[in-house]
PASEBA-1860 file (N, C-alpha, C; in nm, 3 decimals):
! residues 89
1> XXXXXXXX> 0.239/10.743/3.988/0.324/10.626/3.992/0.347/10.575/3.850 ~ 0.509/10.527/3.795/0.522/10.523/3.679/0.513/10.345/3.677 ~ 0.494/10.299/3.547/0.513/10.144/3.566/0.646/10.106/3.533 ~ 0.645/9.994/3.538/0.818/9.953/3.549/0.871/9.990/3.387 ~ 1.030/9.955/3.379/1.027/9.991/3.237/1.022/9.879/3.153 ~ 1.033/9.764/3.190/1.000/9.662/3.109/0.857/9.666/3.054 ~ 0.792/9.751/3.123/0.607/9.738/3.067/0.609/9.832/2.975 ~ 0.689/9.964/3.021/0.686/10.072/2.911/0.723/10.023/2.778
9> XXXXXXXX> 0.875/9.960/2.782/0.922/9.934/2.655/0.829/9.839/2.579 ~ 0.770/9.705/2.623/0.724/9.617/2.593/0.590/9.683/2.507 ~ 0.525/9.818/2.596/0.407/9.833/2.544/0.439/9.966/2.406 ~ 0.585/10.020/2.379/0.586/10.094/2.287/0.655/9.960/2.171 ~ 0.694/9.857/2.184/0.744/9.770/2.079/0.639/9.706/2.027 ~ 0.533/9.691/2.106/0.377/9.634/2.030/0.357/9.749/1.959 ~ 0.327/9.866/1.984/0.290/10.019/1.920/0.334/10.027/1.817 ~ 0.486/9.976/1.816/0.548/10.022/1.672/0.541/9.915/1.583
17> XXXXXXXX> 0.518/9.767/1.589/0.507/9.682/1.541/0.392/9.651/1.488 ~ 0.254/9.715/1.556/0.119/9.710/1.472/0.149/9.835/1.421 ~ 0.185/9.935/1.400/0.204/10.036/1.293/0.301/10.029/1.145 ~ 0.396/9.946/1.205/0.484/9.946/1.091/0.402/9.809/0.996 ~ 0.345/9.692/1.067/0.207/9.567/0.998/0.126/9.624/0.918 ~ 0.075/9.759/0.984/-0.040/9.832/0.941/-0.028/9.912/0.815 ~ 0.108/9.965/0.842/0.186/10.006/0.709/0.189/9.999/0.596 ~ 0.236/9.863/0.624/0.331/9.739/0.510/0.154/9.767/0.456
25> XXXXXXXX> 0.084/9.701/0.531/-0.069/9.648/0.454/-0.145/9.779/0.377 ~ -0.113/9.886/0.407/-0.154/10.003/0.337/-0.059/10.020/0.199 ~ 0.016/10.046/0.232/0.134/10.048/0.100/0.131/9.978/-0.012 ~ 0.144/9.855/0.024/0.136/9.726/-0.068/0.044/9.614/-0.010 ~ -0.099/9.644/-0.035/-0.169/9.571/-0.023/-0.135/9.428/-0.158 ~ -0.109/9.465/-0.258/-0.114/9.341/-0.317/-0.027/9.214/-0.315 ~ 0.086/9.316/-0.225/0.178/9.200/-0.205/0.173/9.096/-0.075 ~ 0.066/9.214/0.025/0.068/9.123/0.095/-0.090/8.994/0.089
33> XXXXXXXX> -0.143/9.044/0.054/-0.298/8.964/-0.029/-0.191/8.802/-0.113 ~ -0.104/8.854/-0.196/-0.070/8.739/-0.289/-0.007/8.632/-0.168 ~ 0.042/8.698/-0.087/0.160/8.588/0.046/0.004/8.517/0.102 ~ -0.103/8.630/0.160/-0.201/8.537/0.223/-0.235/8.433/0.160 ~ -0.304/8.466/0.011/-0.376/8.362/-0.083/-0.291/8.266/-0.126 ~ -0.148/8.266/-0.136/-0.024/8.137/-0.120/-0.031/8.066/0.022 ~ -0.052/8.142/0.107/-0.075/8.015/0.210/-0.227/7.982/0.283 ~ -0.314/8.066/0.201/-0.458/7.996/0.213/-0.429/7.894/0.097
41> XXXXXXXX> -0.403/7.848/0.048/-0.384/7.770/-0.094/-0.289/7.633/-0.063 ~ -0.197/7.669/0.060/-0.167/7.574/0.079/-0.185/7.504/0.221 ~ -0.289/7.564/0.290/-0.344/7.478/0.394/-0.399/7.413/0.409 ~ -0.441/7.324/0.479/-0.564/7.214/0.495/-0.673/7.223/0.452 ~ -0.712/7.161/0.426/-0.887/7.117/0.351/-0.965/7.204/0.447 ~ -0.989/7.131/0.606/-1.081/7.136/0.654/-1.016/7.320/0.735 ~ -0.921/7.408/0.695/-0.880/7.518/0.755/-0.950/7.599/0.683 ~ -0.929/7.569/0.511/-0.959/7.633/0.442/-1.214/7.661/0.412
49> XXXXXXXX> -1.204/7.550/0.500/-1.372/7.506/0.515/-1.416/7.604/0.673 ~ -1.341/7.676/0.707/-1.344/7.772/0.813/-1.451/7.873/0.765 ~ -1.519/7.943/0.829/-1.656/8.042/0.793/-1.523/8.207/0.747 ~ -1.517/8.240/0.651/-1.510/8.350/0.607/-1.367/8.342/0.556 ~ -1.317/8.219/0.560/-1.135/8.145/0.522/-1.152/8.207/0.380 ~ -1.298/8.198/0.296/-1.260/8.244/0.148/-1.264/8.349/0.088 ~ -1.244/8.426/0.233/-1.250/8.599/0.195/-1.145/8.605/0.130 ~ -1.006/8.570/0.170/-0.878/8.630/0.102/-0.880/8.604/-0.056
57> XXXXXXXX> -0.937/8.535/-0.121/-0.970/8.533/-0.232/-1.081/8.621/-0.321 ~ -1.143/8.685/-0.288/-1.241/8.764/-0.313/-1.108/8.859/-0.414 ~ -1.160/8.898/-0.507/-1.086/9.019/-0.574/-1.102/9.175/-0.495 ~ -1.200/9.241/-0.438/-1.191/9.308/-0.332/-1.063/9.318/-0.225 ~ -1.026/9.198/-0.177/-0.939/9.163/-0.082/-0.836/9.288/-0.040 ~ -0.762/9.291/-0.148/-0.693/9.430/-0.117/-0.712/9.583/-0.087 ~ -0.829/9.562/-0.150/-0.912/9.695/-0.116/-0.942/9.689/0.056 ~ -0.992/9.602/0.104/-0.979/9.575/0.217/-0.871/9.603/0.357
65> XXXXXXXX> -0.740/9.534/0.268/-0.642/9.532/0.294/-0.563/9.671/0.361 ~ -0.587/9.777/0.253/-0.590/9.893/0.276/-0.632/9.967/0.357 ~ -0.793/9.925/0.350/-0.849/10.046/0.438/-0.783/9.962/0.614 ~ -0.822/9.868/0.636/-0.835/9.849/0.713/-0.644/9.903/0.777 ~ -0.557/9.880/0.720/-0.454/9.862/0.703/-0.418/10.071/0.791 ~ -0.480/10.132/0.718/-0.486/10.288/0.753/-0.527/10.282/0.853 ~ -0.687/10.241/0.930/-0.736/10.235/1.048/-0.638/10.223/1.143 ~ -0.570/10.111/1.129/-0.479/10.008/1.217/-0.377/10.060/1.269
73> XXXXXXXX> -0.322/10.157/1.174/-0.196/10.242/1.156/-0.191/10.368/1.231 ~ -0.371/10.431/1.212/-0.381/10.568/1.301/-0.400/10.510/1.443 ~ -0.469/10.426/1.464/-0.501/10.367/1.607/-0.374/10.327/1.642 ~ -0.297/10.263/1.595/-0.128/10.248/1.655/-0.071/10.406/1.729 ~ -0.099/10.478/1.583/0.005/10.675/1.609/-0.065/10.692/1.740 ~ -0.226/10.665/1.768/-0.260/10.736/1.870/-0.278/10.650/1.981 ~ -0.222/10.529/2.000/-0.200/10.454/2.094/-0.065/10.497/2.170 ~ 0.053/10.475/2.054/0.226/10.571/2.084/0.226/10.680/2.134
81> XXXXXXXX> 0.119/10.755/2.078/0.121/10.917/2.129/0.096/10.951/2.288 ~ -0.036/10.839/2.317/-0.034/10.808/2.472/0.021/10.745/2.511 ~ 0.053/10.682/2.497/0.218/10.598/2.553/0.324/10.681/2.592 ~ 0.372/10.765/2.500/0.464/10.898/2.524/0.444/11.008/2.629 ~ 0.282/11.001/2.583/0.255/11.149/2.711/0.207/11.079/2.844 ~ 0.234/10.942/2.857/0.180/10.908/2.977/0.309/10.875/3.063 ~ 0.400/10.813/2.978/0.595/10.762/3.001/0.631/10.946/3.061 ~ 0.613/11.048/2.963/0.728/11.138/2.967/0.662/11.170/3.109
89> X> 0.549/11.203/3.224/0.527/11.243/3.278/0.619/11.234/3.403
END
């Protein structure tokens, strides 16, 4: 039994949208680190007093950014990939 196609589509537009996020954050980690630390910088006192809020500042950060950014990206390909072989059936 197939699911409807509004679930199919819905669940390959999340797929491609944490891959292409995951992307961006691999590619150009520094650009996206500088957008975070501009709006950690301009939030609230007590947002910024959050348990681990002052990671994005760490000089590491992008390094981070990256790896995690690759993880995110293969777990997307192989989320799509079953998505595909489960749709085409």
């Amino acid at each position: 039994m197939r699911p409807p196609l509004f679930i199919m589509l819905f669940a390959l537009s999340c797929g491609i949208a944490i891959a292409a996020t995951c992307a961006f954050c691999a590619i150009r980690p520094n650009k996206v680190a500088a957008y975070i630390r501009q709006k950690h910088l301009g939030s609230p006192k007590w947002l910024r007093n959050w348990p681990f809020a002052g990671m994005v500042m760490k000089e590491w950060y992008p390094v981070y950014l990256r790896v995690t950014g690759i993880g995110g990206f293969v777990c997307a390909l192989v989320w799509l990939t079953l998505l595909i072989r489960l749709f085409s059936k």
